[in-house]
Backbone bond lengths (Angstrom), bond angles and torsions (degrees), N, CA, C in turn:
res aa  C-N    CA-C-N  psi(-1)  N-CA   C-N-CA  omega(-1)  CA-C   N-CA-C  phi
1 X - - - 1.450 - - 1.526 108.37 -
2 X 1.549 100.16 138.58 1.852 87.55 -178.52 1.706 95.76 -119.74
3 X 1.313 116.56 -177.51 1.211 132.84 -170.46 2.341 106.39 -56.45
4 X 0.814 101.11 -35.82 1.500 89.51 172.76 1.466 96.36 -86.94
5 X 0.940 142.31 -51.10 1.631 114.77 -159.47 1.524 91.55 -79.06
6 X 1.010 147.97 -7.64 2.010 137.12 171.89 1.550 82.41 -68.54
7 X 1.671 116.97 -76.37 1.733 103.32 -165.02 1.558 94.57 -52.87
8 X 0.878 156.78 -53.13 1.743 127.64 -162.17 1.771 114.24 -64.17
9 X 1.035 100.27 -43.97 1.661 105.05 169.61 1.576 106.98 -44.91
10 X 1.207 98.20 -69.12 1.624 108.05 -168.01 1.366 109.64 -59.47
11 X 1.245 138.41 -50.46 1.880 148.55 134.87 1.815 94.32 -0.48
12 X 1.289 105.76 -77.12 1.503 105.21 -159.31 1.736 104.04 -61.38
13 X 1.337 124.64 -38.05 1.386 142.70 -145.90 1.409 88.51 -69.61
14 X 1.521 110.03 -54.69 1.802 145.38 -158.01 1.248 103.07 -73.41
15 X 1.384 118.61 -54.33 1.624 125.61 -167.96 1.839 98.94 84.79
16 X 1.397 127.40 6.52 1.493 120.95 -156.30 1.902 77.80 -104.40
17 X 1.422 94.34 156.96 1.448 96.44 176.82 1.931 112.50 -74.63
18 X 1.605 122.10 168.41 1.038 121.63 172.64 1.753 144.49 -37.47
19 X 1.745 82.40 -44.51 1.311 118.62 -154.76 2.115 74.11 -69.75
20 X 1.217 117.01 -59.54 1.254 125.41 -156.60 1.623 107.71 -74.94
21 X 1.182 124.00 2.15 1.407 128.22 175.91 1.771 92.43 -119.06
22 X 1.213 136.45 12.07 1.158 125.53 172.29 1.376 117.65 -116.41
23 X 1.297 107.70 -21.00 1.673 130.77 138.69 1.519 116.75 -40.84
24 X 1.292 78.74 -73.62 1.906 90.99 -170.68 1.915 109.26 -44.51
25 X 1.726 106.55 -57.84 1.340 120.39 -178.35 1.887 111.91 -48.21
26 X 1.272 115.45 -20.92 1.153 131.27 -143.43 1.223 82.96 -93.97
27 X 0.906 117.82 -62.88 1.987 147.33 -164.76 1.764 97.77 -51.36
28 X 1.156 128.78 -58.39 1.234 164.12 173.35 1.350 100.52 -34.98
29 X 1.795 101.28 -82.27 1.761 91.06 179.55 1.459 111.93 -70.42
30 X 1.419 144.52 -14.87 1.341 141.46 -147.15 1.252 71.03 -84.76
31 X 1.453 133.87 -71.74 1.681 136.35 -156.72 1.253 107.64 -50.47
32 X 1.476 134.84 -43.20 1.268 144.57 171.43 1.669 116.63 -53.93
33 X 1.054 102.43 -32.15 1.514 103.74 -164.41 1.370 110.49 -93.60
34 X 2.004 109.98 -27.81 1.405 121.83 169.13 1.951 114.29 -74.08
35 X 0.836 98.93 -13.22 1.649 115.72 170.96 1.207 99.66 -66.89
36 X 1.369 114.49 -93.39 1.646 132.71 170.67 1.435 118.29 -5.91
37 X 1.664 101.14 -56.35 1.731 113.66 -168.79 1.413 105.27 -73.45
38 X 1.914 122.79 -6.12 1.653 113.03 -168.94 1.221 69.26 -136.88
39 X 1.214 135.73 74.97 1.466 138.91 123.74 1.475 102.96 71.64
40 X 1.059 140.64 2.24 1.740 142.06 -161.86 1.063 85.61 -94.78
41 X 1.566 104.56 163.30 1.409 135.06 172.25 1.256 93.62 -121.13
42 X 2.027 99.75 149.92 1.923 104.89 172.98 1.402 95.15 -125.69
43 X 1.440 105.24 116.50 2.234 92.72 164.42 1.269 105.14 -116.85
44 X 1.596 110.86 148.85 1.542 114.11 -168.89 1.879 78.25 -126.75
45 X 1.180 100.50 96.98 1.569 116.76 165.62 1.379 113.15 -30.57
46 X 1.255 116.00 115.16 1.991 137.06 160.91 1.754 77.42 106.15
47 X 1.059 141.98 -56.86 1.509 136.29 -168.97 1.311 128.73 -58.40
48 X 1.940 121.45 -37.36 1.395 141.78 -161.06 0.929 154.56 104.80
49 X 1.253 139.68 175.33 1.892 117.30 -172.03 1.608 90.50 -137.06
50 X 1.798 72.12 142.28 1.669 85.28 172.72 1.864 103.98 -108.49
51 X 1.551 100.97 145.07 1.448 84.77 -162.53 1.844 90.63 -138.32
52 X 1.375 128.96 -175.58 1.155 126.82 159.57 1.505 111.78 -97.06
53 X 1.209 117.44 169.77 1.906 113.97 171.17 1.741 78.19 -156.23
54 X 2.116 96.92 164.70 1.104 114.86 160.60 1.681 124.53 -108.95
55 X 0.932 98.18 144.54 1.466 102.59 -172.57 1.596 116.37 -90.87
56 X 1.125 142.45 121.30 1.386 126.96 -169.98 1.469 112.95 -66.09
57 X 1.014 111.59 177.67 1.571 113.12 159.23 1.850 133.47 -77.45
58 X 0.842 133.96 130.44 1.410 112.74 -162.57 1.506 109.07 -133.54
59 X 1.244 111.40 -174.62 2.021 98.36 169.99 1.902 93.59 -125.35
60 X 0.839 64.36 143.87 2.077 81.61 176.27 1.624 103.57 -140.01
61 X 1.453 93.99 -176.39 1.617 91.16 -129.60 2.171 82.20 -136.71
62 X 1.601 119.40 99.80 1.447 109.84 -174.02 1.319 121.21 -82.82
63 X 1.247 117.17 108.26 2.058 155.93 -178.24 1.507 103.86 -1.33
64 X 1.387 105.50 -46.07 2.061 112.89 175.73 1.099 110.16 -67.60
65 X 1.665 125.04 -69.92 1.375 138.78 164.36 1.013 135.21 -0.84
66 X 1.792 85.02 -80.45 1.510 124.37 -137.88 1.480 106.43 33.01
67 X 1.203 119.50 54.33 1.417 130.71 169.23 1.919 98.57 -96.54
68 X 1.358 123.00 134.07 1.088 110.57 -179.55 1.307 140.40 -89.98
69 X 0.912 131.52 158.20 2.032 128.05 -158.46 1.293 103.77 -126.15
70 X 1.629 105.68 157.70 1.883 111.33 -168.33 2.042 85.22 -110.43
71 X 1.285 103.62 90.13 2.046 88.28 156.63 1.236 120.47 -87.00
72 X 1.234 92.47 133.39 1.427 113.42 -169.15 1.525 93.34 -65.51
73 X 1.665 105.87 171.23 1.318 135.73 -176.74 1.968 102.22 -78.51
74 X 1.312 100.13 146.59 1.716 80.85 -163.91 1.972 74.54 -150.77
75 X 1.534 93.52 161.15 1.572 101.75 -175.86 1.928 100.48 -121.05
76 X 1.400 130.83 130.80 1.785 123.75 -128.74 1.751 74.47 -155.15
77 X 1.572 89.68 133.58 1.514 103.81 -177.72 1.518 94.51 -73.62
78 X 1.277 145.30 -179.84 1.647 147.43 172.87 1.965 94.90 -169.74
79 X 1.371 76.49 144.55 1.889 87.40 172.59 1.600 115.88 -121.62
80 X 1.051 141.78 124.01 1.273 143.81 178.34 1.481 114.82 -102.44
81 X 1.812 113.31 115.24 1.625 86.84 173.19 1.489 127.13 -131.61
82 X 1.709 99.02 174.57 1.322 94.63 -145.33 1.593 91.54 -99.72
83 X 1.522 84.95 168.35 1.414 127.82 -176.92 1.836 108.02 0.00
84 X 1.437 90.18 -82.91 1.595 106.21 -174.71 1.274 119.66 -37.60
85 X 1.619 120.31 -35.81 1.522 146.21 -166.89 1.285 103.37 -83.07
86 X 1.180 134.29 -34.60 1.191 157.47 178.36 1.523 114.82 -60.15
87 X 1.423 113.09 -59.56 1.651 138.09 -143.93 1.663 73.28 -89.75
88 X 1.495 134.78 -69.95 1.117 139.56 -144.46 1.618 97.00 -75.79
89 X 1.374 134.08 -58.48 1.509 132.77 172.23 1.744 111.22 -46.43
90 X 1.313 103.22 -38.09 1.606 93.11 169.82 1.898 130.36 -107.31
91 X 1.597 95.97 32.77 1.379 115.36 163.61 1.670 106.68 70.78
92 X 1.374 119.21 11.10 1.588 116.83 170.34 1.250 118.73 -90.51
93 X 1.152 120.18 10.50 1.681 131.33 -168.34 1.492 116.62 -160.56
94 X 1.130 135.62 110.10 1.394 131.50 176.31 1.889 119.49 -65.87
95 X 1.407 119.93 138.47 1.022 119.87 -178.91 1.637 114.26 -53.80
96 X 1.281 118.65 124.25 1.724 120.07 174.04 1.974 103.51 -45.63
97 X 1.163 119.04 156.93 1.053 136.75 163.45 1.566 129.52 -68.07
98 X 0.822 144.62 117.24 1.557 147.24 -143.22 2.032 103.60 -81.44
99 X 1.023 122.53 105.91 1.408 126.36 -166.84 1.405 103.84 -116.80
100 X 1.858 108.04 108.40 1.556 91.46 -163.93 1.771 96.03 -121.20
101 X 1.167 124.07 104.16 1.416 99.10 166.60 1.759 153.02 -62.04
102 X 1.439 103.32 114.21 1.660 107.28 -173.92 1.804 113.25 -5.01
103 X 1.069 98.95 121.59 1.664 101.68 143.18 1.181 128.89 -25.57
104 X 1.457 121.84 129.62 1.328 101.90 160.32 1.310 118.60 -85.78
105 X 1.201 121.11 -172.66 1.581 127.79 -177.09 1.868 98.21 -87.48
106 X 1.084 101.70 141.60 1.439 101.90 155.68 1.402 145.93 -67.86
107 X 0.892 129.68 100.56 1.760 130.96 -153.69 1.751 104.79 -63.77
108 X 1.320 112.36 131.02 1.266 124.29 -162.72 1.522 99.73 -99.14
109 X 1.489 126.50 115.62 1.590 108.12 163.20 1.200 137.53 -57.58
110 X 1.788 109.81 149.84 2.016 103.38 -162.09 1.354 109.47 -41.07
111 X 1.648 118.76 -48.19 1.850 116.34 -168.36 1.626 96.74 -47.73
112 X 1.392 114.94 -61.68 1.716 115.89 -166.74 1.691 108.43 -63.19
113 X 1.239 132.68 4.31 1.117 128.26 -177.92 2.079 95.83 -109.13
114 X 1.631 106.54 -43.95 1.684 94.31 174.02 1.424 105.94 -81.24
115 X 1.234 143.34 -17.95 1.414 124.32 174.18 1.768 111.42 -70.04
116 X 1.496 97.54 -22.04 1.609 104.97 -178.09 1.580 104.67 -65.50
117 X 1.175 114.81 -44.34 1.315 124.33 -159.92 1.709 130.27 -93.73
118 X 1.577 81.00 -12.10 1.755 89.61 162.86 1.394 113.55 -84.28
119 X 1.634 130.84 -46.18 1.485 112.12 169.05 1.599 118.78 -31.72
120 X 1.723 102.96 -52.32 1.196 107.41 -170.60 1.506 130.92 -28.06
121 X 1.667 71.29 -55.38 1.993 95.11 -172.34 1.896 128.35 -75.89
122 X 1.154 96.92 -14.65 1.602 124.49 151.79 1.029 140.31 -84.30
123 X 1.439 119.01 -15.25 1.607 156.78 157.90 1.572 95.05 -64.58
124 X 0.992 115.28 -82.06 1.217 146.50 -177.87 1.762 102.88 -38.47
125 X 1.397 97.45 -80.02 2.345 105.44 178.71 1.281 82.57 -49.52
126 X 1.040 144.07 -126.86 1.682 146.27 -134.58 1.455 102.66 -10.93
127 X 1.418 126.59 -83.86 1.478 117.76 -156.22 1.805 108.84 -38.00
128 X 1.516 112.03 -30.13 1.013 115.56 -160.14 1.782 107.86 -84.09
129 X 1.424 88.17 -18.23 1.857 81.66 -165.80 1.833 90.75 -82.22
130 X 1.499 105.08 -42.51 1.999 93.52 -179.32 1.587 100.54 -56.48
131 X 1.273 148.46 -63.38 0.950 133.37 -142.45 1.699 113.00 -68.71
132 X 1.243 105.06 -1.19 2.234 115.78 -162.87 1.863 52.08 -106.43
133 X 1.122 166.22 -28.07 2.036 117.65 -141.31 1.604 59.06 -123.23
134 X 0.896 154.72 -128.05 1.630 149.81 -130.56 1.606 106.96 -15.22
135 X 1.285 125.33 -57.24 1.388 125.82 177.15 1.352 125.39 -58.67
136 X 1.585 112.34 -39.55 1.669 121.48 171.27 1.477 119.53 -66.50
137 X 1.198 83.64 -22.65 2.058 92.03 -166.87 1.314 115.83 101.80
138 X 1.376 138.26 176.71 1.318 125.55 129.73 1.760 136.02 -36.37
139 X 1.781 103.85 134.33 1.551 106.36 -178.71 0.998 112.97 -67.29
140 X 1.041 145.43 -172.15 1.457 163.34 171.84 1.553 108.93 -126.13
């Protein structure tokens, strides 16, 4: 799976549009990666931690050559995972069920709630005033 089909999954899963799960996803690794770069670790419990480690320095050996090379010591993002992630990828645990709570409604400002509500109410008086002049008859 690559990064557009996760936001389309998650889109459909969410009901939230793309644009707003590609934000969100975005947000996610940027925070992750600013962790990483100041030495922090992030664990999202049953899922895993992403952490930094150092790598020593070593000698390796270049593929044409095989003349040998000094690599330097280098500091390498690494992910460790936990438990839950584990049990379920190796079939001892079934994946939890996806529990998403409704949207809320969007809160309408007072003007957009009285401009809403005067059609209403004029919508509304008319049917009522023909149906009193159909029933009365003609005035005099």
């Amino acid at each position: 799976m690559n990064r557009a089909e996760l936001v389309e999954n998650v889109a459909k899963v969410t009901g939230q549009p793309k644009s707003e799960v590609t934000r969100t996803l975005s947000a996610f690794i940027h925070t992750i990666t600013g962790a990483l770069s100041h030495g922090d670790k992030v664990t999202l419990v049953g899922f895993g931690t992403f952490e930094r480690r150092m790598r020593k320095a070593r000698t390796g050996r270049n593929p044409r050559t095989l003349a040998p090379l000094k690599i330097a010591a280098a500091r390498v993002p690494a992910f460790r995972a936990g438990k839950e992630l584990k049990d379920i990828v190796n079939g001892r645990a079934k994946q939890p069920t996806l529990v998403l709570a409704k949207p809320k409604a969007a809160a309408k400002p007072a003007a957009a709630k009285k401009a809403a509500a005067k059609p209403a109410k004029k919508a509304a008086a008319k049917p009522v005033k023909k149906a009193a002049a159909k029933k009365g008859g003609k005035k005099k």
